[in-house]
C-alpha positions as CSV (number, residue, x, y, z in Angstrom):
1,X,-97.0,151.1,-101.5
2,X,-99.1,153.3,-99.4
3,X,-98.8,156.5,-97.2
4,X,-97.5,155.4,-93.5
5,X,-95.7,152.0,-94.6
6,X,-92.4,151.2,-93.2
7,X,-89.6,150.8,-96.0
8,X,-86.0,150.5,-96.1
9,X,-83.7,153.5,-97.8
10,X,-79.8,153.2,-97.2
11,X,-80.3,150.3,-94.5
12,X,-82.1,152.7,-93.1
13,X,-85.9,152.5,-91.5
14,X,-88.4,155.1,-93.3
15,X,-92.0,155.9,-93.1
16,X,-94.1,157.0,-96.5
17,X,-95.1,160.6,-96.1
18,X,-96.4,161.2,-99.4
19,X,-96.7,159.6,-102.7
20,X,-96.7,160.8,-106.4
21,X,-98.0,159.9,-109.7
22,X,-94.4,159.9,-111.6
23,X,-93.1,157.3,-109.3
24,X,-91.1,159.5,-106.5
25,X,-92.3,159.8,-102.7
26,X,-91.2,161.4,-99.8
27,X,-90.1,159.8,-96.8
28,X,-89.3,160.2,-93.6
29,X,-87.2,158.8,-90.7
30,X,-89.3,157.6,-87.9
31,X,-89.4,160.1,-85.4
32,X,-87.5,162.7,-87.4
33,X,-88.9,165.8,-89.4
34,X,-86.7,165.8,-92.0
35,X,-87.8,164.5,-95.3
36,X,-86.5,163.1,-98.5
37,X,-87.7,162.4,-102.2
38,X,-86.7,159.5,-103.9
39,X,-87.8,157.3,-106.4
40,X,-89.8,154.3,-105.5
41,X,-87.1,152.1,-107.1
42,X,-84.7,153.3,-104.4
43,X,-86.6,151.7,-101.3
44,X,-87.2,148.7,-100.1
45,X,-91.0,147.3,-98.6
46,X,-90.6,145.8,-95.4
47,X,-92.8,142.6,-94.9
48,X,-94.8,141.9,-92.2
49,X,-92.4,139.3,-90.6
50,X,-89.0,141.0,-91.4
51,X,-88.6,142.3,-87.6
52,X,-89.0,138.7,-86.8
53,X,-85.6,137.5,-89.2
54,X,-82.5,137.5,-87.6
55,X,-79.5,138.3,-89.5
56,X,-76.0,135.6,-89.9
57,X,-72.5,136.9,-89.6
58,X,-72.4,136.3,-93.6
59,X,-75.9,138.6,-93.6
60,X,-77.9,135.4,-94.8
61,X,-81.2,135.5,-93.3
62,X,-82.0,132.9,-90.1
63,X,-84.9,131.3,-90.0
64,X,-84.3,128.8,-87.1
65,X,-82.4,128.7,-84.2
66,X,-79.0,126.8,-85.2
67,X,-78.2,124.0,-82.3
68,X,-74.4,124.8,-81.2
């Protein structure tokens, strides 16, 4: 991970503000000022095509549109 990536804390989107050597980094929520230090373990890396993934009712990933 890198300063300014989009991750995932508590179903929440976050932005990397800062990151340190014993594994913890502050983040941020977008547009917010408030930040929070967690361990690295804690968050989530959003991939490049996540936005692109739609979510089921049973919160399996969709790939393709289903045919009704």
């Amino acid at each position: 991970m890198k300063k300014g990536e989009k991750v995932i804390y508590n179903g929440e989107e976050y932005e990397i503000f800062f990151l340190y050597d014993s594994g913890y980094c502050e983040i941020k929520r977008l547009y917010r000022k408030n930040i929070l230090l967690v361990h690295h373990t804690e968050i989530q890396k959003i991939h490049k095509f996540d936005h692109l993934k739609k979510l089921s009712p049973n919160n399996n990933y969709i790939t393709k549109p289903h045919k009704c």
